[in-house]
DSSP file (Angstrom, degrees, kcal/mol; ACC not computed):
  #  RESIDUE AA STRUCTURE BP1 BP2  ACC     N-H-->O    O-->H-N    N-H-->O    O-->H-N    TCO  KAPPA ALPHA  PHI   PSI    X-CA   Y-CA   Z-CA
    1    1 A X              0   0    0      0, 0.0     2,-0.3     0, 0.0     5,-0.1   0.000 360.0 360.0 360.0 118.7  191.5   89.6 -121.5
    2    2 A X    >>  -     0   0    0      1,-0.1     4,-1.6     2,-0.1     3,-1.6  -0.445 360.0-151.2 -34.8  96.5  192.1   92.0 -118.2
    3    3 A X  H >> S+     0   0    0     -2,-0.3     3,-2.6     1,-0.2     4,-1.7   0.996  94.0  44.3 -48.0 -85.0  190.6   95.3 -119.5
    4    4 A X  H 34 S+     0   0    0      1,-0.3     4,-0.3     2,-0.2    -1,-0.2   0.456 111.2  55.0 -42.7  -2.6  193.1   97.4 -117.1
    5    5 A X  H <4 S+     0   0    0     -3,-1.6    -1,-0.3    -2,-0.3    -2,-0.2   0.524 111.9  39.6-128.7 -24.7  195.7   95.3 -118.1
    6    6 A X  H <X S+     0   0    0     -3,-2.6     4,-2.1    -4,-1.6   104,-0.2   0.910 115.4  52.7 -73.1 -50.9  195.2   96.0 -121.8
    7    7 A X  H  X S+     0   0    0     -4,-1.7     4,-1.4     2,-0.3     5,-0.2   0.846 112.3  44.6 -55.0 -42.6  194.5   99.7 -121.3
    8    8 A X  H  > S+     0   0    0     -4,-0.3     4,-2.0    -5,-0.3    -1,-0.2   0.788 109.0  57.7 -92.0 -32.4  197.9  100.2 -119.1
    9    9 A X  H  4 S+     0   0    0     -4,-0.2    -2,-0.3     1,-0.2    -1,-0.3   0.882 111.2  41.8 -73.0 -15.1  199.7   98.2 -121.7
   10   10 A X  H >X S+     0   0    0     -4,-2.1     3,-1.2     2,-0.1     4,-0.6   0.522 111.4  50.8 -89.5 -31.2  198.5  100.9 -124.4
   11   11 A X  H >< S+     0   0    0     -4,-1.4     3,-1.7     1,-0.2    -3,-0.2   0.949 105.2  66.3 -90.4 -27.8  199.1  104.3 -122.4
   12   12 A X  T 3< S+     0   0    0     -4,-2.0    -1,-0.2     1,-0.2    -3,-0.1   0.640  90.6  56.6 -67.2  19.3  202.7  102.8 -121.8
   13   13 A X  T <4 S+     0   0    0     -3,-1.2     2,-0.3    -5,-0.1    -1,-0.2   0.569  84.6 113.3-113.4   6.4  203.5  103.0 -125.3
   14   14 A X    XX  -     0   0    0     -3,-1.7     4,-2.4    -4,-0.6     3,-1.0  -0.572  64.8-142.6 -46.4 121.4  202.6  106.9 -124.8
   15   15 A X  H 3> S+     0   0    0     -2,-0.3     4,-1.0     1,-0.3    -1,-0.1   0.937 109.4  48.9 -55.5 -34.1  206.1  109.2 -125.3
   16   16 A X  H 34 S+     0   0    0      1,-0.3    -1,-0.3     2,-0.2    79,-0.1   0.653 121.8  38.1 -88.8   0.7  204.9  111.6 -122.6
   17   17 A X  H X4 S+     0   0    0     -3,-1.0     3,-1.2    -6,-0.1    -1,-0.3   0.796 102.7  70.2-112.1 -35.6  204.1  108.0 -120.1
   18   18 A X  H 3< S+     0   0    0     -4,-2.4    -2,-0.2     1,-0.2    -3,-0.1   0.814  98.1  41.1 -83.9 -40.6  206.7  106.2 -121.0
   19   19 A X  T 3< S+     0   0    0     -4,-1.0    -1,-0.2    -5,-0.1     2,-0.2  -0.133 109.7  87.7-103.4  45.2  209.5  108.0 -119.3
   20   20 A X  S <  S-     0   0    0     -3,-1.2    13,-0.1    14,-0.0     2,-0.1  -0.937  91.5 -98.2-122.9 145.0  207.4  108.5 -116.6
   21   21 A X        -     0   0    0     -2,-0.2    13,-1.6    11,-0.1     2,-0.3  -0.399  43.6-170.1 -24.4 116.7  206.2  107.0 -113.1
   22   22 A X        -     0   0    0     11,-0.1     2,-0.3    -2,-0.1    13,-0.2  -0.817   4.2-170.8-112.5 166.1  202.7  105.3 -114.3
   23   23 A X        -     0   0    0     11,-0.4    13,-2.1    -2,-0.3     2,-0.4  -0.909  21.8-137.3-130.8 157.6  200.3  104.0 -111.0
   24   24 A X  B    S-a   36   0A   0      2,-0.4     2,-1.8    -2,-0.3    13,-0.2  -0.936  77.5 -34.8-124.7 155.3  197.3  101.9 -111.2
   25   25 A X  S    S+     0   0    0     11,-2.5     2,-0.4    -2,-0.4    10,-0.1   0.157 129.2  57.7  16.5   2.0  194.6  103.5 -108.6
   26   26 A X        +     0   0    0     -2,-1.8    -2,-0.4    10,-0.1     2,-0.3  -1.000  56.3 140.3-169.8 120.5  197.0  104.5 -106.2
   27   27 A X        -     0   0    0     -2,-0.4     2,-0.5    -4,-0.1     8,-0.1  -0.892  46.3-109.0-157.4-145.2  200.2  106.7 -106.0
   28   28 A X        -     0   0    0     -2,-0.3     2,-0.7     2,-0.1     5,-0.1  -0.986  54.4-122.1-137.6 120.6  202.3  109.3 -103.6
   29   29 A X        +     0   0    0     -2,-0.5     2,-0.3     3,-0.0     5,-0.1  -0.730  56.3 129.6 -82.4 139.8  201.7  112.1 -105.4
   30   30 A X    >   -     0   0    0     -2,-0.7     3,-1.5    35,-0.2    35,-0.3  -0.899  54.4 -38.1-170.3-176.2  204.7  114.0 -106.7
   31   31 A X  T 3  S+     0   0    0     -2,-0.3    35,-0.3     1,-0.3     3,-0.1  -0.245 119.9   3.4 -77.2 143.0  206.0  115.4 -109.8
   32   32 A X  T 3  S+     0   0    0     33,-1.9     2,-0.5     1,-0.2    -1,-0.3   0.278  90.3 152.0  94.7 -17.5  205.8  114.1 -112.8
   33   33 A X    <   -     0   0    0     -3,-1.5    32,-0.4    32,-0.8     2,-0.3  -0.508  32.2-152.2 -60.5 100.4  203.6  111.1 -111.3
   34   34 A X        -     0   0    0    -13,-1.6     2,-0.4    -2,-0.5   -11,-0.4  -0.647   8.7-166.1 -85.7 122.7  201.2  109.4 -113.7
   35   35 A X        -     0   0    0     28,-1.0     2,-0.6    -2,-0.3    28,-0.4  -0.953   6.4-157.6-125.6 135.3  197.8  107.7 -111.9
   36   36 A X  B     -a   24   0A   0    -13,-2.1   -11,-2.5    -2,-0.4     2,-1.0  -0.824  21.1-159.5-107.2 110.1  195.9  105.4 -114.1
   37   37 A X  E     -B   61   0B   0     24,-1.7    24,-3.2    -2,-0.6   -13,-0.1  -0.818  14.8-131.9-130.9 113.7  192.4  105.3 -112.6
   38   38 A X  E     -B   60   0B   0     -2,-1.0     2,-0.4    22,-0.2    22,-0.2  -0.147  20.0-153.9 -54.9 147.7  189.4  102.8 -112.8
   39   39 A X  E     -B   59   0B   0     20,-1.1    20,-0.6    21,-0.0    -1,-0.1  -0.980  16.4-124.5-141.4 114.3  186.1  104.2 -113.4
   40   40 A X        -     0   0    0     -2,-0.4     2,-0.4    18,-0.1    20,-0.0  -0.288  32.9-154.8 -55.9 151.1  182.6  102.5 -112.2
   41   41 A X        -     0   0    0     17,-0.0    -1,-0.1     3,-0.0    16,-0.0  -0.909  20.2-110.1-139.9 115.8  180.5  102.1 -115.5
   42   42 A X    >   -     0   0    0     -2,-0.4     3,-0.7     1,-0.1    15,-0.2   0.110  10.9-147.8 -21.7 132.3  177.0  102.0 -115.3
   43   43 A X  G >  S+     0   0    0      1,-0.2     3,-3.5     2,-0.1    -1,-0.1   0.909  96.2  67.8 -92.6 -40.6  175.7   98.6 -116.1
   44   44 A X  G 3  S+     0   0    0      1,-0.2    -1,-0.2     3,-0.1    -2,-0.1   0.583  89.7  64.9 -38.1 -10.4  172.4  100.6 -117.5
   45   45 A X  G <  S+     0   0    0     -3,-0.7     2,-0.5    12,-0.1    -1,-0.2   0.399  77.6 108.1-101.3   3.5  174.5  102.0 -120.3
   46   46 A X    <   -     0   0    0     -3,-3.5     2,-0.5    10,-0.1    10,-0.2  -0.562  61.7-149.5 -98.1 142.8  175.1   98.2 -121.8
   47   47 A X  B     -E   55   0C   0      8,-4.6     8,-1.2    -2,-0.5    -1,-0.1  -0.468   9.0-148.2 -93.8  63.9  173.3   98.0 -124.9
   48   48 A X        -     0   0    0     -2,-0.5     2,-0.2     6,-0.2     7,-0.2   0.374  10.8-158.1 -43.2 166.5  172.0   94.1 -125.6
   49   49 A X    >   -     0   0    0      4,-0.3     3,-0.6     3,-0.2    -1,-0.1  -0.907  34.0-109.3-126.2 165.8  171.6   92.6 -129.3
   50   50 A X  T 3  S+     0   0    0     -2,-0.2    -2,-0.1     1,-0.2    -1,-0.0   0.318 112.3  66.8 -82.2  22.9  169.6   89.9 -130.5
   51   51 A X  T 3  S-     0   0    0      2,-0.3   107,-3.5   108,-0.0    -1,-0.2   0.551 117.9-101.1 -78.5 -32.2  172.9   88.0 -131.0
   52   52 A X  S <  S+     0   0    0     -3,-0.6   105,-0.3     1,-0.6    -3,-0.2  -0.150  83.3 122.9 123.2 -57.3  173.8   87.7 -127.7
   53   53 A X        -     0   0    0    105,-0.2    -1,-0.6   101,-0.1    -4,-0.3  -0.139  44.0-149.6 -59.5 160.8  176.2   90.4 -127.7
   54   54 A X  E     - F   0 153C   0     99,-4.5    99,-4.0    -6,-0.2     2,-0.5  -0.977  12.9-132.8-146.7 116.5  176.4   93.4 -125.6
   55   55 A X  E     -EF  47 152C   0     -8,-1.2    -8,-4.6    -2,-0.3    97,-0.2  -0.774  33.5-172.7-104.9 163.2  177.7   97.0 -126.0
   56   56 A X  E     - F   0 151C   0     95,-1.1    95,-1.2    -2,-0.5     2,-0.4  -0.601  19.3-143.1-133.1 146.5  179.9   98.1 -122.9
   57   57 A X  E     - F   0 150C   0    -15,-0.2     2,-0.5    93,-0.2    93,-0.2  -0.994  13.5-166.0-123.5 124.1  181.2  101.0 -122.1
   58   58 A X  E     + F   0 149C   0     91,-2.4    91,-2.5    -2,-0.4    90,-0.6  -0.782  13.4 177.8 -93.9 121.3  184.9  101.3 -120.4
   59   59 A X  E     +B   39   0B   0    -20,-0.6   -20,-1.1    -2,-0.5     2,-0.2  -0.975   7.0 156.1-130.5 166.4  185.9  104.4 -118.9
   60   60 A X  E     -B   38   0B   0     -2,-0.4    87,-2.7   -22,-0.2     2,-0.4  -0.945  27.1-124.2-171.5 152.9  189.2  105.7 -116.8
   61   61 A X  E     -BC  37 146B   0    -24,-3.2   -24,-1.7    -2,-0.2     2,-0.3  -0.811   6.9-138.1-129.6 169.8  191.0  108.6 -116.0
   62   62 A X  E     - C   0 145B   0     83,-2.4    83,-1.0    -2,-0.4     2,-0.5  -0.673  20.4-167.7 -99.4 139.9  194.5  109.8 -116.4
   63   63 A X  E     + C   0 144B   0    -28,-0.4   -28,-1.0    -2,-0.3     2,-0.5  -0.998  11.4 177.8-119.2 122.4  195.9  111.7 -113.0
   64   64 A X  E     - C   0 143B   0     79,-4.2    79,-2.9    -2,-0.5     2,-0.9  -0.950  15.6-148.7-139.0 143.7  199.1  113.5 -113.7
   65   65 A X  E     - C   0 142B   0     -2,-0.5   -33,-1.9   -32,-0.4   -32,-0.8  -0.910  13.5-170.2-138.3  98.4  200.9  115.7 -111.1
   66   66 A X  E     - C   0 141B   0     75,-1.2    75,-4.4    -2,-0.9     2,-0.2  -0.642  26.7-122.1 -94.3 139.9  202.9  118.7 -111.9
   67   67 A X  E     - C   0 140B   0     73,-0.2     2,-0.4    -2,-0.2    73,-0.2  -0.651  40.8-133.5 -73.5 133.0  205.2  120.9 -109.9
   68   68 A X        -     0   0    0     71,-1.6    71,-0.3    -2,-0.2    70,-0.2  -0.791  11.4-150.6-100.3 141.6  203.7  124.5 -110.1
   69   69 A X        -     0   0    0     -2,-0.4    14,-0.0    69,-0.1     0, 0.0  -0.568   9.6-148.2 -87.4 155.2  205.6  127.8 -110.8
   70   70 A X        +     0   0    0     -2,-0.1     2,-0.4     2,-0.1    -1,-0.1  -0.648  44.8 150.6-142.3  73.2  204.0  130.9 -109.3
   71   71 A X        -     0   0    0      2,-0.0    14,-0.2     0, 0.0    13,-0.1  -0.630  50.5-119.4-118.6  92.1  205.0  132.9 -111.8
   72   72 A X        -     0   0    0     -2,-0.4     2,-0.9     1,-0.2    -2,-0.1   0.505  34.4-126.9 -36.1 120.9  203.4  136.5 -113.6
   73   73 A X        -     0   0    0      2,-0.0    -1,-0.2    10,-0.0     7,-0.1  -0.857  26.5-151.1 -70.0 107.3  202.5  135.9 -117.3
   74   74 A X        -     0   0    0     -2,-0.9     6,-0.2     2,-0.1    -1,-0.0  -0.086  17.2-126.0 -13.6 126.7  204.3  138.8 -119.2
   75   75 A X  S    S+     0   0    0      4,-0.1     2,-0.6     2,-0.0    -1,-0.0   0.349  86.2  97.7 -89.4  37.2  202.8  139.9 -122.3
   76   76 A X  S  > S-     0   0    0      1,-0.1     4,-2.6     2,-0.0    -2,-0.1  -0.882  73.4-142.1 -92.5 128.7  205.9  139.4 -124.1
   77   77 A X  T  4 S+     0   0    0     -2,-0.6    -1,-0.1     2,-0.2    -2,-0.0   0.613  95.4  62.8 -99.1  30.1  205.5  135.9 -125.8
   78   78 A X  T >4 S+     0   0    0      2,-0.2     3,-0.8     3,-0.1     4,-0.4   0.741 106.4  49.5 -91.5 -16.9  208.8  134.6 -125.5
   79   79 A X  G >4 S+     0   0    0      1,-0.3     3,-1.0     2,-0.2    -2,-0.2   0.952 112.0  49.4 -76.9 -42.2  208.2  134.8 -121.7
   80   80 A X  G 3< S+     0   0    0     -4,-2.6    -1,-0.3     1,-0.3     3,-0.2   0.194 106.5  54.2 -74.0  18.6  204.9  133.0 -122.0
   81   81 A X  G <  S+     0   0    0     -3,-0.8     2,-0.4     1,-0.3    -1,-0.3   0.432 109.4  47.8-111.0  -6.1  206.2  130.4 -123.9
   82   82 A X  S <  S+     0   0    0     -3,-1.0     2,-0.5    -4,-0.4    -1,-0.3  -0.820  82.0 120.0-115.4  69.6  208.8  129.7 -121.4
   83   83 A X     >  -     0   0    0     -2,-0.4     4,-1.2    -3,-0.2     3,-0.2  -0.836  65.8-130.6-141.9 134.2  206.5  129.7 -118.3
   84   84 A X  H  > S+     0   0    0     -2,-0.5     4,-2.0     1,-0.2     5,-0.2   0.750  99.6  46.8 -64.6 -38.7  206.5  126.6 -116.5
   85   85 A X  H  4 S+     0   0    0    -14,-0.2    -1,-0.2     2,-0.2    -5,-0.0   0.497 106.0  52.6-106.8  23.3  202.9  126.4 -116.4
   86   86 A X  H >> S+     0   0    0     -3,-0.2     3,-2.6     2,-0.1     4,-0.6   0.858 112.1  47.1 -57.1 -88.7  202.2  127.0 -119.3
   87   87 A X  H 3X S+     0   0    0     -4,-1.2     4,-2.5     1,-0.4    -2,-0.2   0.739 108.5  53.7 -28.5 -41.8  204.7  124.1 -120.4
   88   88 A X  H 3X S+     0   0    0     -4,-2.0     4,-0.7     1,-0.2    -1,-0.4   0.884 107.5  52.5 -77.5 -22.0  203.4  121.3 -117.8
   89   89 A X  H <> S+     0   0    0     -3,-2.6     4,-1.1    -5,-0.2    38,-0.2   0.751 112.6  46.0-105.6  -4.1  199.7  122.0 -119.3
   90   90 A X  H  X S+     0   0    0     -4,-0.6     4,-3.3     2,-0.2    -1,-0.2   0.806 109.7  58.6 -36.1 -64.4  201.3  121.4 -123.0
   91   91 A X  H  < S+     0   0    0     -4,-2.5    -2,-0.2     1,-0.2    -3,-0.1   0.487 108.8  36.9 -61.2 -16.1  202.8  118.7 -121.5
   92   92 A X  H >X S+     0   0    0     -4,-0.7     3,-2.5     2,-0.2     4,-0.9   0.741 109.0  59.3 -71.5 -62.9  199.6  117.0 -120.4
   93   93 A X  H >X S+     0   0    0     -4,-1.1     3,-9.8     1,-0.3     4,-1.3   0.969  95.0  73.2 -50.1 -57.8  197.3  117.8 -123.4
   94   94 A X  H 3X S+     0   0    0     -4,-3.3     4,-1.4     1,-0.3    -1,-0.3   0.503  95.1  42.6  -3.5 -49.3  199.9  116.0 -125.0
   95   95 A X  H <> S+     0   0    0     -3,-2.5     4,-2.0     2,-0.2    -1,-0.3   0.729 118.3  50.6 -73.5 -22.6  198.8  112.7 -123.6
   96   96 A X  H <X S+     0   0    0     -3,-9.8     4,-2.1    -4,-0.9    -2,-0.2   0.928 110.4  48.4 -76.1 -43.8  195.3  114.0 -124.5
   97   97 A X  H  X S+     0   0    0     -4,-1.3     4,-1.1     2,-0.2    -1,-0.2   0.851 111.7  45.0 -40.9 -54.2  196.3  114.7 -127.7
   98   98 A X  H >X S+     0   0    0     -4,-1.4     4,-2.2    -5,-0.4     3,-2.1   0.972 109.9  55.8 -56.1 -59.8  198.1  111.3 -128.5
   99   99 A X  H 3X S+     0   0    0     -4,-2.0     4,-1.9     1,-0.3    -2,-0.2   0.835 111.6  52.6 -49.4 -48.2  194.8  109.0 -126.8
  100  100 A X  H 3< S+     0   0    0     -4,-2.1    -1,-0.3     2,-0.2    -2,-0.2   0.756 107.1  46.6 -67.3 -44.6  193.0  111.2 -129.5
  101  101 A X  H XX S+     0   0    0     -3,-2.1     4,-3.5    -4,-1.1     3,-2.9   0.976 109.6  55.4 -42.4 -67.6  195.4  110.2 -132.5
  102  102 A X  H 3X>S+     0   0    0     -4,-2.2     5,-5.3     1,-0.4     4,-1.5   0.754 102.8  53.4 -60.9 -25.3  195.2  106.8 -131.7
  103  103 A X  H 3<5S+     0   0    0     -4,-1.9    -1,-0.4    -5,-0.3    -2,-0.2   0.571 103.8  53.6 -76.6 -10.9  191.8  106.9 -131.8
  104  104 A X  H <45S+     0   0    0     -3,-2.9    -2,-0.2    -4,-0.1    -3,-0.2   0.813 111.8  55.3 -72.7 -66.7  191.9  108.4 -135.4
  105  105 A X  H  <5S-     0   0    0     -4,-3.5    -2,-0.2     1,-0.1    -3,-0.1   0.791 103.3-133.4   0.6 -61.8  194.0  105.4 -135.8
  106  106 A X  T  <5 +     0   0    0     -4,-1.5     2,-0.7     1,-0.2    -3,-0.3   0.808  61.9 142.2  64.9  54.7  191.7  103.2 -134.7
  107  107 A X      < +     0   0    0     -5,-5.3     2,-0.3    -6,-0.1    -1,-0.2  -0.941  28.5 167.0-101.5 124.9  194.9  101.9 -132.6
  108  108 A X        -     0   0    0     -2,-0.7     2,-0.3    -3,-0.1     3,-0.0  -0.796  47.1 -83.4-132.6 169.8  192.9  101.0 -129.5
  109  109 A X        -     0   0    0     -2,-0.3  -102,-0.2     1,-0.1     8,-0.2  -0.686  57.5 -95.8 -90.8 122.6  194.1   99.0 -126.5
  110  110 A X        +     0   0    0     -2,-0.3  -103,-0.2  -104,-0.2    -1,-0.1  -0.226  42.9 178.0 -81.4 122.2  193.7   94.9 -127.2
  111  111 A X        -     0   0    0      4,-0.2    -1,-0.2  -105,-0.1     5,-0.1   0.697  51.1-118.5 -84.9 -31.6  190.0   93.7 -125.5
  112  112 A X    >   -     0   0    0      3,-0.2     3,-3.3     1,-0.1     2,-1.5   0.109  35.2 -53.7  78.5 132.7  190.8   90.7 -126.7
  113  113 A X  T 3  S+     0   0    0      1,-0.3    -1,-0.1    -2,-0.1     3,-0.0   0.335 132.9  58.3 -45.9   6.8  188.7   88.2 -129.6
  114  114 A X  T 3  S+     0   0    0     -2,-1.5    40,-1.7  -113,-0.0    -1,-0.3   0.740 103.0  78.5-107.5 -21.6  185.7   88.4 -127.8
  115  115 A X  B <   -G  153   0C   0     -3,-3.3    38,-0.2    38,-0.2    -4,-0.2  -0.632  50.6-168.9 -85.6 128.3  185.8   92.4 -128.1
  116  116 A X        -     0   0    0     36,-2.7    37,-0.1    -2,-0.3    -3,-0.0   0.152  15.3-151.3 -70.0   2.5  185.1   94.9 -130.6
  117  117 A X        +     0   0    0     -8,-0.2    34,-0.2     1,-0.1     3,-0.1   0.629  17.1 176.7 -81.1 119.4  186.3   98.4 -129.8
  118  118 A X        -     0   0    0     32,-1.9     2,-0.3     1,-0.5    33,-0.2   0.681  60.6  -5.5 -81.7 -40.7  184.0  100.6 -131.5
  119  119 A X        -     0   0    0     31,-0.1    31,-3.2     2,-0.0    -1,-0.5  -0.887  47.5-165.9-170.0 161.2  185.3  104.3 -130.3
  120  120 A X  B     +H  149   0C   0     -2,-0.3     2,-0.3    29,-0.2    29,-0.2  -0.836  25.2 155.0-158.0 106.6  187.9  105.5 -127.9
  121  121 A X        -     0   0    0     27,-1.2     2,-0.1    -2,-0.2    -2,-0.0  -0.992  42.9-122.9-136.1 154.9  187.7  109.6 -126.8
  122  122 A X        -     0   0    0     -2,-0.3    25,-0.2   -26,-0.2     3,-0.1  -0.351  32.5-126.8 -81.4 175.6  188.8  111.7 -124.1
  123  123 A X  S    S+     0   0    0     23,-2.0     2,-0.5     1,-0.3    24,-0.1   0.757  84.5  40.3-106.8 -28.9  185.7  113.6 -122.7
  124  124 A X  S    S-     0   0    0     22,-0.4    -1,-0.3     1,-0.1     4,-0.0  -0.954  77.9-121.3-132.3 148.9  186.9  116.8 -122.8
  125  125 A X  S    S+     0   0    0     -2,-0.5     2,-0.2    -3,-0.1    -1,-0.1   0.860  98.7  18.7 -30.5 -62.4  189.2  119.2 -125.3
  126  126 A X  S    S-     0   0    0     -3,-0.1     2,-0.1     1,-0.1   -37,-0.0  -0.716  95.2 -87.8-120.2 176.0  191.7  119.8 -122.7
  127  127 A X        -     0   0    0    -38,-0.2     2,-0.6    -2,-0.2    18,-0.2  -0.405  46.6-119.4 -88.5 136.8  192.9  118.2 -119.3
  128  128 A X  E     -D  144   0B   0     16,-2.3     2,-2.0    -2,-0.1    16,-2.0  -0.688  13.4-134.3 -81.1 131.4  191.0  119.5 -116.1
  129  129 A X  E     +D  143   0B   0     -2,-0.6    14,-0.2    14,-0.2     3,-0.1  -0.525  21.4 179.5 -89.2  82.5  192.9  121.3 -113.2
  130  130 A X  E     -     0   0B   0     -2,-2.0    -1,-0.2    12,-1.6    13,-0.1   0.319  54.3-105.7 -52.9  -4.0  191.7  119.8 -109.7
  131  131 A X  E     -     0   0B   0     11,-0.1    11,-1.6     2,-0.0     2,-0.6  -0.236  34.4 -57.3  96.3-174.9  194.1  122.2 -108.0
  132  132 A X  E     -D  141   0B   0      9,-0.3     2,-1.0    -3,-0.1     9,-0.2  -0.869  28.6-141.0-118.0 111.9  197.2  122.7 -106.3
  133  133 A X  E >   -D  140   0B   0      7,-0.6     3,-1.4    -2,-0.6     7,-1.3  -0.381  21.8-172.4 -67.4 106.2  198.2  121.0 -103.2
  134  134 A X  T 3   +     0   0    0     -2,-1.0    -1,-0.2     1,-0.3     7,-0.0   0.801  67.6  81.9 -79.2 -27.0  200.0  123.9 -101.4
  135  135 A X  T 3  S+     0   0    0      5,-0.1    -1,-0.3    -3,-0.1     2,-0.3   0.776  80.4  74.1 -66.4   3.4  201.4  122.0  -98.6
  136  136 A X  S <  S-     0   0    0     -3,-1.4     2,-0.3     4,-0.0     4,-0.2  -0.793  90.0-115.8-114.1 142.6  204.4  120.7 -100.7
  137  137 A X  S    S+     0   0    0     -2,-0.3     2,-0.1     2,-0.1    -3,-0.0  -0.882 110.4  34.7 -95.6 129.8  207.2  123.2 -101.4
  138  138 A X  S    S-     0   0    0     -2,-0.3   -69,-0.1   -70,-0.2    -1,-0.0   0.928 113.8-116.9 -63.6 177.6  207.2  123.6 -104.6
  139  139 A X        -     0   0    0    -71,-0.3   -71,-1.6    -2,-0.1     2,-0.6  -0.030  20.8-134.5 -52.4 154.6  203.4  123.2 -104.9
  140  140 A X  E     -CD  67 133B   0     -7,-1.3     2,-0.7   -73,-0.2    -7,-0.6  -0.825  12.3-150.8-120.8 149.4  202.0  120.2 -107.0
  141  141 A X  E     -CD  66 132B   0    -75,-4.4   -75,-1.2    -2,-0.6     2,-0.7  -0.958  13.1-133.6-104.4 135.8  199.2  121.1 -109.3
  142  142 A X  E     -C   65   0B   0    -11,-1.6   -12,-1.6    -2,-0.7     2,-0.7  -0.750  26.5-179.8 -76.6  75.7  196.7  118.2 -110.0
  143  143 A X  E     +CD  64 129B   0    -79,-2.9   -79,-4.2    -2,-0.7     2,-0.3  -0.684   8.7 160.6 -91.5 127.2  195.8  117.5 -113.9
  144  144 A X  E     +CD  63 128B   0    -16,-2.0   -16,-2.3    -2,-0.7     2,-0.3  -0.960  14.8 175.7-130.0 175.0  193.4  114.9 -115.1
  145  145 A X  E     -C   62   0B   0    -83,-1.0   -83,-2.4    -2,-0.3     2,-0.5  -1.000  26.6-114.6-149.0 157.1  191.4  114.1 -118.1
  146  146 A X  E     -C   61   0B   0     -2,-0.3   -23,-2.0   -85,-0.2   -22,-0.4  -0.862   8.8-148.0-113.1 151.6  189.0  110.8 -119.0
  147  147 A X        -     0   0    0    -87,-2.7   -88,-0.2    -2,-0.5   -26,-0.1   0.734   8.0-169.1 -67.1 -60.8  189.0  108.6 -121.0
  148  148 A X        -     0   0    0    -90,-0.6   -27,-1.2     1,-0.2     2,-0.7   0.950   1.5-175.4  -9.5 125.3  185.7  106.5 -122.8
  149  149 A X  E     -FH  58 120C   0    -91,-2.5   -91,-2.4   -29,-0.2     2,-0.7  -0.970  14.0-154.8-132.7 127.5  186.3  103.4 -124.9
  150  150 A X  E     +F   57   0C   0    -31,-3.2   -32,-1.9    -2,-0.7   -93,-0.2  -0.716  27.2 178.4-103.6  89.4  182.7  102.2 -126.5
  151  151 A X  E     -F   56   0C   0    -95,-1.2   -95,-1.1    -2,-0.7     2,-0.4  -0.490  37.1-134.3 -95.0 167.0  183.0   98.1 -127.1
  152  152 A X  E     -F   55   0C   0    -97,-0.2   -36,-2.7    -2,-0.1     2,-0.5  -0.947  24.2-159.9 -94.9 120.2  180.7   94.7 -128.6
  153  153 A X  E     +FG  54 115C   0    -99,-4.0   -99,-4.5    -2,-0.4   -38,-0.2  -0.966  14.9 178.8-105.1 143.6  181.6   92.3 -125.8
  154  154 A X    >   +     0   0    0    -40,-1.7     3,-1.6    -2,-0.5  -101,-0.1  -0.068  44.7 116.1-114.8  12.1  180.6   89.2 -128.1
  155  155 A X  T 3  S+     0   0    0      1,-0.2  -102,-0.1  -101,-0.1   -40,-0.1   0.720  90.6  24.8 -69.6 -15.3  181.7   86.6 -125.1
  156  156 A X  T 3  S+     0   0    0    -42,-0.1    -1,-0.2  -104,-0.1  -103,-0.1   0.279  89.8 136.5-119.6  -1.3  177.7   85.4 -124.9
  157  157 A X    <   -     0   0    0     -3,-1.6  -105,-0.2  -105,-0.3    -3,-0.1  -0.176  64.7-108.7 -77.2 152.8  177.0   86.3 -128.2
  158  158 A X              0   0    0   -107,-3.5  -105,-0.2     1,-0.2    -2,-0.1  -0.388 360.0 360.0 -39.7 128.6  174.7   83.3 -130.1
  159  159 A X              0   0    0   -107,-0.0    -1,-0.2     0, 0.0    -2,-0.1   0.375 360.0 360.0-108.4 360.0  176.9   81.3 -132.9
């Protein structure tokens, strides 16, 4: 089983992905544009067994690309709840939020029978802000957050 090809077939069944643009490494950036992004993983971090099996660690990260408002928080909070950026960075944990569910779940993205999924977490609370590309009118803000999925690949393991 195609690890990236299981993994994009689980973040589309995310609400906040689904009625969205998704990209795999590669996009144009603009609003609302989701980029699904492969992550080298140390081969030192694979754990052998005396079975034969081995755990692996998968990581990737989420790129999601918001139009920014350049607009004064009020202290009133019906104005800060209505803020635009406020609302796109809702709108982002959200996905962080979900990955996080499903991992309560244990609904994890299909490895395939030779795999185990052991854990699946994002790496930090909330989504990191990488900054705002100012040449585009309006400005695009750049959120991402990663991913970790901890597996038993059993494909060698001893029967």
């Amino acid at each position: 089983m195609d690890k990236n090809k299981a993994v994009i077939d689980f973040l589309i069944q995310c609400p906040a992905i689904q009625n969205s643009s998704l990209y795999f490494n590669f996009t144009q950036a603009e609003d609302d544009n989701k980029q699904f992004i492969t992550e080298g993983n140390d081969k030192l971090m694979d754990k052998p067994f005396i079975d034969g099996s081995v755990q692996k660690r998968y990581t990737f990260t989420i790129i999601d690309y918001r139009s920014v408002a350049y607009q004064a928080l009020v202290k009133d909070p019906d104005y800060i709840a209505a803020n635009e950026n406020v609302e796109e960075m809702l709108d982002v944990q959200g996905i962080m939020d979900w990955i996080n569910e499903q991992a309560d779940a244990r609904n994890y993205p299909d490895f395939g029978e030779d795999c185990f999924i052991d854990d699946m977490r994002t790496l930090t609370e909330n989504p990191n802000m990488n900054g705002v590309d100012t040449s585009l009118t309006p400005g695009l803000a750049k959120y991402s957050m990663s991913v970790q999925i901890d597996y038993i690949d059993n494909s060698k393991r001893n029967h």
